[in-house]
mmCIF file of the N, C-alpha and C atoms, coordinates in Angstrom:
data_MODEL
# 
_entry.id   MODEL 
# 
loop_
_atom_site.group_PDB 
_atom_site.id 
_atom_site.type_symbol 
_atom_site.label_atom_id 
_atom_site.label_alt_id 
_atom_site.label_comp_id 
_atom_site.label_asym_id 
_atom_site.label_entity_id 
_atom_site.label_seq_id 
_atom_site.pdbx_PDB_ins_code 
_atom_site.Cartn_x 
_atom_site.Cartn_y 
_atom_site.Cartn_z 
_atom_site.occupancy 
_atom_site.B_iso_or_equiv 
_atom_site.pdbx_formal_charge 
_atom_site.auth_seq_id 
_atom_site.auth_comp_id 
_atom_site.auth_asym_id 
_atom_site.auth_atom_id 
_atom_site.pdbx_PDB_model_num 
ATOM 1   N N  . UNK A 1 1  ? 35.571 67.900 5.921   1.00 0.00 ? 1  UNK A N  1 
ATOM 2   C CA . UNK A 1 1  ? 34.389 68.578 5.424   1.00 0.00 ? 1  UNK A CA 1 
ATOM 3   C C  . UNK A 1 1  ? 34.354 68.444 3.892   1.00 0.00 ? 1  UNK A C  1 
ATOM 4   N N  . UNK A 1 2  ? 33.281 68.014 3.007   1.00 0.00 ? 2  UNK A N  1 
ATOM 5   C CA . UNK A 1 2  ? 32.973 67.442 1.845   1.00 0.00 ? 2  UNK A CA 1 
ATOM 6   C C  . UNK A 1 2  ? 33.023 68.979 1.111   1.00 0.00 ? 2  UNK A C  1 
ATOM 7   N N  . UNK A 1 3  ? 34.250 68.813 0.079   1.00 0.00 ? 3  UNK A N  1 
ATOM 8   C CA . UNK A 1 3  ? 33.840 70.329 -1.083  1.00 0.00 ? 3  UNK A CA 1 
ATOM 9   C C  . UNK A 1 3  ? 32.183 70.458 -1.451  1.00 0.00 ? 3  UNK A C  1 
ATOM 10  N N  . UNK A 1 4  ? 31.635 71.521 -2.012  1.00 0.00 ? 4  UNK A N  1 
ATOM 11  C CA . UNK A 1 4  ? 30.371 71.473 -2.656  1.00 0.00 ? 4  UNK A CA 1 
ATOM 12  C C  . UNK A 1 4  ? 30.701 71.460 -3.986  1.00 0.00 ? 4  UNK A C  1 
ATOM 13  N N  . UNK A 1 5  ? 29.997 71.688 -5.060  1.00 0.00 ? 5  UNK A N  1 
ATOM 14  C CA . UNK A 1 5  ? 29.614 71.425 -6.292  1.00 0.00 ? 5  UNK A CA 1 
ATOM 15  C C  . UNK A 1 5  ? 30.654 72.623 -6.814  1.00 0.00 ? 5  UNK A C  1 
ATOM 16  N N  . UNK A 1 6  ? 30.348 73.497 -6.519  1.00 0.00 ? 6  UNK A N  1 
ATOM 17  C CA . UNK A 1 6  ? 30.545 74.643 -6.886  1.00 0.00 ? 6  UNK A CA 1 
ATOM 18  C C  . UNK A 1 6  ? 32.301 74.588 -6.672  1.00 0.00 ? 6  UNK A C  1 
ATOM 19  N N  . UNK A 1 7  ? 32.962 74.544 -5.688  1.00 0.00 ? 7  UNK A N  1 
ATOM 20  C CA . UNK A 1 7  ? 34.144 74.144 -5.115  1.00 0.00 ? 7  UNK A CA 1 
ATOM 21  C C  . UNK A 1 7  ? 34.731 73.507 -5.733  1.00 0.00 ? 7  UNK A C  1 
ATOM 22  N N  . UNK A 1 8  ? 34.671 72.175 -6.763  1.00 0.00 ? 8  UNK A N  1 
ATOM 23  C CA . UNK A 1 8  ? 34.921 71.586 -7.519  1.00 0.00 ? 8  UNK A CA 1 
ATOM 24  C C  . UNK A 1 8  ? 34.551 72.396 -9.149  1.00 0.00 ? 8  UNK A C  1 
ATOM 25  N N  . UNK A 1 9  ? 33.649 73.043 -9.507  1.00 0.00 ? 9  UNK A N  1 
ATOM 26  C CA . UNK A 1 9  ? 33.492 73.605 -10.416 1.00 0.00 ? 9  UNK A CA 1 
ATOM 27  C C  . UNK A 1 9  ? 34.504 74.796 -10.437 1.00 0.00 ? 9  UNK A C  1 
ATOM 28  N N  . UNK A 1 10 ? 34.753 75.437 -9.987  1.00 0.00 ? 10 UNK A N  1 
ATOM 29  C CA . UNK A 1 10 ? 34.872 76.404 -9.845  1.00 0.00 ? 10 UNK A CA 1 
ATOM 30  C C  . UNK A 1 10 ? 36.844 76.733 -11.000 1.00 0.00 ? 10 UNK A C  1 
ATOM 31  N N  . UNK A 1 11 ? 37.113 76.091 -10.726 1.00 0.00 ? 11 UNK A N  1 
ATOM 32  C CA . UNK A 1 11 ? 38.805 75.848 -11.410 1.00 0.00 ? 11 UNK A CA 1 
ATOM 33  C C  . UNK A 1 11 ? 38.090 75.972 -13.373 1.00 0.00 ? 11 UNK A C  1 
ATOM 34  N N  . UNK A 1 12 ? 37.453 75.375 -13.179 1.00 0.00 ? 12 UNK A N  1 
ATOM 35  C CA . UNK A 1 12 ? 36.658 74.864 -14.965 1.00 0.00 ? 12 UNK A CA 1 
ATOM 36  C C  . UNK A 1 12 ? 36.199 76.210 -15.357 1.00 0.00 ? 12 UNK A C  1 
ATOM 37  N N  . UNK A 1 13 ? 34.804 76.743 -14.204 1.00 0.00 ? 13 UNK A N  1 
ATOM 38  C CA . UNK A 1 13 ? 34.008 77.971 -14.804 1.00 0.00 ? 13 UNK A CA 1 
ATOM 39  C C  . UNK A 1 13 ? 34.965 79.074 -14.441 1.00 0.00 ? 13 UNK A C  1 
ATOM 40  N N  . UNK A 1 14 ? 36.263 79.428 -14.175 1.00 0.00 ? 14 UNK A N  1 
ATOM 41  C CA . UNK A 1 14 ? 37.153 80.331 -14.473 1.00 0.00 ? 14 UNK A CA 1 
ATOM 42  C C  . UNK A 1 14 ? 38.287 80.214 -15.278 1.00 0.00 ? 14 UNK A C  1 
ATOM 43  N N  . UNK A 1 15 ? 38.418 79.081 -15.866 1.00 0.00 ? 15 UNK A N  1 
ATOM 44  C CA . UNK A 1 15 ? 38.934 78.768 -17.107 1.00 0.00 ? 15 UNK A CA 1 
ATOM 45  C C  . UNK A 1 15 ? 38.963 79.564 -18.470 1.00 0.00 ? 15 UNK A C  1 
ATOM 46  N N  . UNK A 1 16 ? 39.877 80.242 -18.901 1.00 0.00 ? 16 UNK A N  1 
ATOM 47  C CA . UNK A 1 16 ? 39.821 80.607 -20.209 1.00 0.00 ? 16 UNK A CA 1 
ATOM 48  C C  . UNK A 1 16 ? 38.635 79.877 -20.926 1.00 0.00 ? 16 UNK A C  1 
ATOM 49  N N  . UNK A 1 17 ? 38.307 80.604 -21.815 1.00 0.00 ? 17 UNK A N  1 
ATOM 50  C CA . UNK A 1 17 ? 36.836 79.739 -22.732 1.00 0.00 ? 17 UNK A CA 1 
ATOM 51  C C  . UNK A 1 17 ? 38.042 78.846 -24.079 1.00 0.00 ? 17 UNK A C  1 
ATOM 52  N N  . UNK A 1 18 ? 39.148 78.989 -24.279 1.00 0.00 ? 18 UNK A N  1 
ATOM 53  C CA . UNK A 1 18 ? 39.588 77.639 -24.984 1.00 0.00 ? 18 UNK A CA 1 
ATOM 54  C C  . UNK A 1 18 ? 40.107 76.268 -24.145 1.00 0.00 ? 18 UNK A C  1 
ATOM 55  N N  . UNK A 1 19 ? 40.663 76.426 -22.989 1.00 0.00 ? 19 UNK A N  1 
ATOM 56  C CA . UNK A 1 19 ? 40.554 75.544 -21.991 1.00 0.00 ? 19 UNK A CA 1 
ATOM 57  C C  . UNK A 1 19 ? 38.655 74.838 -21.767 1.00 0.00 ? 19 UNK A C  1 
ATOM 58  N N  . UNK A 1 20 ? 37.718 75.713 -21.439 1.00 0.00 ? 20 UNK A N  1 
ATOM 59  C CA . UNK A 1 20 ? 36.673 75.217 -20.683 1.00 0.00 ? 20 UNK A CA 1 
ATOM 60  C C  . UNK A 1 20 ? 36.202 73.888 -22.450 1.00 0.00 ? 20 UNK A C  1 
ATOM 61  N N  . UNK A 1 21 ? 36.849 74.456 -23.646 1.00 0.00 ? 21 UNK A N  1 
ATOM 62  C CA . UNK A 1 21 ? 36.210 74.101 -24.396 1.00 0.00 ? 21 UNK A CA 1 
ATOM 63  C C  . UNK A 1 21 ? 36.966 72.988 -24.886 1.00 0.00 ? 21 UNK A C  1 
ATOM 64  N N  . UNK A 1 22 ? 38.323 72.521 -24.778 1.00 0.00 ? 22 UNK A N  1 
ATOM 65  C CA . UNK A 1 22 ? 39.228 71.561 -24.434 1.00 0.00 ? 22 UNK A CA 1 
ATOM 66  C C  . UNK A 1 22 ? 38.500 70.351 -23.094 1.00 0.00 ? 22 UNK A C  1 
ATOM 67  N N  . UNK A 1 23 ? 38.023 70.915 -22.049 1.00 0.00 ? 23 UNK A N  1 
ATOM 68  C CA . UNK A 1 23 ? 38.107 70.190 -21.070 1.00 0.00 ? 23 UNK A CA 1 
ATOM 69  C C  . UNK A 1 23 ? 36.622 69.531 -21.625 1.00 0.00 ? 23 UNK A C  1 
ATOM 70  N N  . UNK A 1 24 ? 35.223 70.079 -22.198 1.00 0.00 ? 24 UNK A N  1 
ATOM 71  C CA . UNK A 1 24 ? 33.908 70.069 -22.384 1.00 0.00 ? 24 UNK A CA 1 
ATOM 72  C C  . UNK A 1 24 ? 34.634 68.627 -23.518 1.00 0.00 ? 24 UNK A C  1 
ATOM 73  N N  . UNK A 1 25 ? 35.239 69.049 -24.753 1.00 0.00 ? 25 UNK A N  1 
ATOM 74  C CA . UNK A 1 25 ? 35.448 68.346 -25.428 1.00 0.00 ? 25 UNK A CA 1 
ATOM 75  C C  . UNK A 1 25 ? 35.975 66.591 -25.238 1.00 0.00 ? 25 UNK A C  1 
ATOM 76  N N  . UNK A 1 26 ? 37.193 66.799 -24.256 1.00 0.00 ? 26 UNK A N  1 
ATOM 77  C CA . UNK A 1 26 ? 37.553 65.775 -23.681 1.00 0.00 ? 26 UNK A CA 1 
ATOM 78  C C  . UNK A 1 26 ? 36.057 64.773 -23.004 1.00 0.00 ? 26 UNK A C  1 
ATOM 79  N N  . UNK A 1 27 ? 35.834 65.524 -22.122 1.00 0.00 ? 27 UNK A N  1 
ATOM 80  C CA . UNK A 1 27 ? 34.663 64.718 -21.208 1.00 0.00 ? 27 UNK A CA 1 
ATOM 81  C C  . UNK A 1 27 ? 34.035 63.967 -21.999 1.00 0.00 ? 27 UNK A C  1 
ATOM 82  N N  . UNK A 1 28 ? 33.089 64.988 -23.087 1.00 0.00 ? 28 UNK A N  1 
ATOM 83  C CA . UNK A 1 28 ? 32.407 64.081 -23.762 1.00 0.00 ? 28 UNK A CA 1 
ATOM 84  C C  . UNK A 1 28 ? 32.734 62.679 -24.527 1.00 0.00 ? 28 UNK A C  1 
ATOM 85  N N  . UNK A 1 29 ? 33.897 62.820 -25.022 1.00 0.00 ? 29 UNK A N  1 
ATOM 86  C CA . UNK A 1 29 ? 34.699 61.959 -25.917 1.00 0.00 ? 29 UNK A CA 1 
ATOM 87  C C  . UNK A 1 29 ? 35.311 60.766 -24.951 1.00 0.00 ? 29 UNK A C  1 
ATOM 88  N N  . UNK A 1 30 ? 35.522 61.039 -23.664 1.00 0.00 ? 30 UNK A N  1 
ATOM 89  C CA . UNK A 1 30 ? 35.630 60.205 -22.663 1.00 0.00 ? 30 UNK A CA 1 
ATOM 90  C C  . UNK A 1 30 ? 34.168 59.171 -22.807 1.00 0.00 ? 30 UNK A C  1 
ATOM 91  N N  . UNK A 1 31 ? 33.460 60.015 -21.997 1.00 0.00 ? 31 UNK A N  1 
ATOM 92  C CA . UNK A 1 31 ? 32.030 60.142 -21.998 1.00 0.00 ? 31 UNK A CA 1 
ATOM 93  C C  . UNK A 1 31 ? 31.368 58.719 -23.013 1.00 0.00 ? 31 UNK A C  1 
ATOM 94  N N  . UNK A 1 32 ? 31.464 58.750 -24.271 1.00 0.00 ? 32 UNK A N  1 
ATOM 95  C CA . UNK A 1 32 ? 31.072 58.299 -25.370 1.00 0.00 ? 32 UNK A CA 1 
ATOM 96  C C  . UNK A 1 32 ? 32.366 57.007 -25.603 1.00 0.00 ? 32 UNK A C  1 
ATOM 97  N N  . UNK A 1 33 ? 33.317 57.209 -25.171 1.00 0.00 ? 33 UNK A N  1 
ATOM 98  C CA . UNK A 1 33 ? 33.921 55.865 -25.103 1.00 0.00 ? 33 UNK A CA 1 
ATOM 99  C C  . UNK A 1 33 ? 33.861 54.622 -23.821 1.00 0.00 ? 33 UNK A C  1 
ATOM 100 N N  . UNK A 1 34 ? 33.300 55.461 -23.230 1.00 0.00 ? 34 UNK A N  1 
ATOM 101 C CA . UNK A 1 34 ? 32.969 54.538 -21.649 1.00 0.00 ? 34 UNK A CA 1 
ATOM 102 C C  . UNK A 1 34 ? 31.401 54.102 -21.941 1.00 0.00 ? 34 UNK A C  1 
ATOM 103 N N  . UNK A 1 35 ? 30.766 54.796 -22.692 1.00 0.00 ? 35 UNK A N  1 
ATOM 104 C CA . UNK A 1 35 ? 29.132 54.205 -23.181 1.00 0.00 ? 35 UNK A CA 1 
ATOM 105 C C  . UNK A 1 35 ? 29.433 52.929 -23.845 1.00 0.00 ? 35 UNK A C  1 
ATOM 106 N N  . UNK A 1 36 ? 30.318 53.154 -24.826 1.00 0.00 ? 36 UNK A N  1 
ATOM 107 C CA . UNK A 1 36 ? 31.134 51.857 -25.919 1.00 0.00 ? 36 UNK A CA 1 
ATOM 108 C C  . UNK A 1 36 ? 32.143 51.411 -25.423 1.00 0.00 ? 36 UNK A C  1 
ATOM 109 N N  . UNK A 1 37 ? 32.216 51.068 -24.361 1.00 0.00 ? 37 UNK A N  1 
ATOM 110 C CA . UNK A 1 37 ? 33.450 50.390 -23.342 1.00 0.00 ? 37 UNK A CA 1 
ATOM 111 C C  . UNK A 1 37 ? 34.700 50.111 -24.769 1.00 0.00 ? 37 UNK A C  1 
ATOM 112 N N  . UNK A 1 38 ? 34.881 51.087 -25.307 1.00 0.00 ? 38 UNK A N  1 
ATOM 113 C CA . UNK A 1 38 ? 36.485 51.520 -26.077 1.00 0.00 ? 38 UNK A CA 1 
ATOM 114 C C  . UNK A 1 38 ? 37.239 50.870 -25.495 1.00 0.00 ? 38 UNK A C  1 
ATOM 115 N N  . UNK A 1 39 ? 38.366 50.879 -25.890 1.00 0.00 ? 39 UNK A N  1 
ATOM 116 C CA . UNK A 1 39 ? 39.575 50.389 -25.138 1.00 0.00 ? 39 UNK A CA 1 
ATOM 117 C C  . UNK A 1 39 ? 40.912 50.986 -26.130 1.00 0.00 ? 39 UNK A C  1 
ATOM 118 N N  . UNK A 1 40 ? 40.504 51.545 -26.933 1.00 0.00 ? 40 UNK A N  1 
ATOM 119 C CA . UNK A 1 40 ? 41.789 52.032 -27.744 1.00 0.00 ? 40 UNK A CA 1 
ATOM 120 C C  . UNK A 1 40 ? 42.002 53.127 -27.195 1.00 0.00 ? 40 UNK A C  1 
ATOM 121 N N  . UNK A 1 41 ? 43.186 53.752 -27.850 1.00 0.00 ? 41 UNK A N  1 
ATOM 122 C CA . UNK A 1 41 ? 44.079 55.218 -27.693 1.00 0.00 ? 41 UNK A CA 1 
ATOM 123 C C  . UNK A 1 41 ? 43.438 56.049 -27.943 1.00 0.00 ? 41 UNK A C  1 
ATOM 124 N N  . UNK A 1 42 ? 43.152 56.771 -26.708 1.00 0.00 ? 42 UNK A N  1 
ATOM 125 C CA . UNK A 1 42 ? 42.419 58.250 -26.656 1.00 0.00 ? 42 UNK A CA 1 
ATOM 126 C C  . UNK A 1 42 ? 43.750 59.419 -26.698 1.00 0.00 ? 42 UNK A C  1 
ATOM 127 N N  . UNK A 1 43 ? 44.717 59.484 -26.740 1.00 0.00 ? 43 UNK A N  1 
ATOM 128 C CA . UNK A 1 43 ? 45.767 60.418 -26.876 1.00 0.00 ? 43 UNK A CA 1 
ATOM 129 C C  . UNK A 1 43 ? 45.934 61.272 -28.142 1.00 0.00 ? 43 UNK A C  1 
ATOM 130 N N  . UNK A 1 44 ? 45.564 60.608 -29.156 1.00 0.00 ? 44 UNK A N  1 
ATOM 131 C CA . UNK A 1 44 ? 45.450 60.693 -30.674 1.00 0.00 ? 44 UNK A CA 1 
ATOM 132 C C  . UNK A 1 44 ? 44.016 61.857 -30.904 1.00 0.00 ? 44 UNK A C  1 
ATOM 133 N N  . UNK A 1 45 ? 43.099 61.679 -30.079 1.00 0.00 ? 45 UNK A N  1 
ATOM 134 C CA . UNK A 1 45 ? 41.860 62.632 -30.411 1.00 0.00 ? 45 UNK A CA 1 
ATOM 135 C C  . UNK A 1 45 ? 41.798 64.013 -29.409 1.00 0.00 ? 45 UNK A C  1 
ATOM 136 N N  . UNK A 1 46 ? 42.385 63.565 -28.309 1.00 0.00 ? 46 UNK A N  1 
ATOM 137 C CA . UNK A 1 46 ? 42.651 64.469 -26.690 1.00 0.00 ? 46 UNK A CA 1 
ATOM 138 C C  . UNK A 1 46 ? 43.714 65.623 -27.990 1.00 0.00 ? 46 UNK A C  1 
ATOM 139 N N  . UNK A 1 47 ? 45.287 65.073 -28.442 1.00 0.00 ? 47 UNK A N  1 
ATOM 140 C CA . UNK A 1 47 ? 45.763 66.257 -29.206 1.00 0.00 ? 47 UNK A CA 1 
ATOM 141 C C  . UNK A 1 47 ? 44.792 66.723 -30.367 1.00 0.00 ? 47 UNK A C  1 
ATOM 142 N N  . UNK A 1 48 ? 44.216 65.949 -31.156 1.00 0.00 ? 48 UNK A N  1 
ATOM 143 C CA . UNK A 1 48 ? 43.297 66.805 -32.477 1.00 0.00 ? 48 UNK A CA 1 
ATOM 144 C C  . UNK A 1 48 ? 42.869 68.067 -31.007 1.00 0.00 ? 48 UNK A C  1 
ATOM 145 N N  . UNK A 1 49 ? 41.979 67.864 -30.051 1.00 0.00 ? 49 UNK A N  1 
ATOM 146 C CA . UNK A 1 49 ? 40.940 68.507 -29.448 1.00 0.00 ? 49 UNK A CA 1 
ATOM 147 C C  . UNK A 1 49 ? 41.725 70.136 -29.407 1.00 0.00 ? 49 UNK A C  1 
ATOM 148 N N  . UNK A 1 50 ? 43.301 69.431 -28.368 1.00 0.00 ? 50 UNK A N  1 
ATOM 149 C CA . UNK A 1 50 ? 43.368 70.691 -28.031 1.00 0.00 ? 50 UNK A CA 1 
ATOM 150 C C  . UNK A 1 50 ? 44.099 71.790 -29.628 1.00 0.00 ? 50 UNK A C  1 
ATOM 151 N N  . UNK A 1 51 ? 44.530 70.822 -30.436 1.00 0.00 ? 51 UNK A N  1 
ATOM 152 C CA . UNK A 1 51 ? 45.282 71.331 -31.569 1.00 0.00 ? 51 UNK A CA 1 
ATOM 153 C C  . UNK A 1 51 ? 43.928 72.629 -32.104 1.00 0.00 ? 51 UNK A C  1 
ATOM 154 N N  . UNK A 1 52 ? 42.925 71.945 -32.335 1.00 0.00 ? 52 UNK A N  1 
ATOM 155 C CA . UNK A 1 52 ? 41.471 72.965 -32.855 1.00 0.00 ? 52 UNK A CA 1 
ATOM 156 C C  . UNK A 1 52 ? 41.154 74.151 -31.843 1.00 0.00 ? 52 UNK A C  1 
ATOM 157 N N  . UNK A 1 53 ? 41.709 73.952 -30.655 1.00 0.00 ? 53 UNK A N  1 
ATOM 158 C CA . UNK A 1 53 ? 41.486 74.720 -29.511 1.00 0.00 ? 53 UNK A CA 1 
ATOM 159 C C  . UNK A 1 53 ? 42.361 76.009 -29.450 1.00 0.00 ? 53 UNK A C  1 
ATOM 160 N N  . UNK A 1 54 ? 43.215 75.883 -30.012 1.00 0.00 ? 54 UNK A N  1 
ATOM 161 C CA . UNK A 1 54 ? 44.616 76.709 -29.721 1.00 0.00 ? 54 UNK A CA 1 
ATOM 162 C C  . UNK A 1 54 ? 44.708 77.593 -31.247 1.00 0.00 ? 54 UNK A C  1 
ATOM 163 N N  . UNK A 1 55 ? 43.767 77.167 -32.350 1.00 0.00 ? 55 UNK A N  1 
ATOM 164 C CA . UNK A 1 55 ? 44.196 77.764 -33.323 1.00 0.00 ? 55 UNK A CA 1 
ATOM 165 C C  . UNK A 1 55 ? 43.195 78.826 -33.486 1.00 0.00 ? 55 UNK A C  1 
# 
């Protein structure tokens, strides 16, 4: 039986709001390197994200 939307959401929209804002951050930055088929090191911006997240 196929999860719904919500079922899959659901881990994210009960997320602490510095997590939801870590995970929002990531996506996009994913997001925007798959538009510009990137190919470099995303590890380097993923820590800036969560480093701004935590402080």
């Amino acid at each position: 039986m196929p999860e719904s939307q919500n079922d899959v959401q659901e881990p994210i929209s009960s997320a602490p709001p510095e997590v939801q804002q870590i995970i929002e951050k990531v996506w996009k930055l994913e997001k925007s390197r798959l538009d510009r088929k990137s190919k470099g090191h995303i590890n380097d911006d993923i820590l800036t994200i969560v480093k701004e997240a935590v402080q």
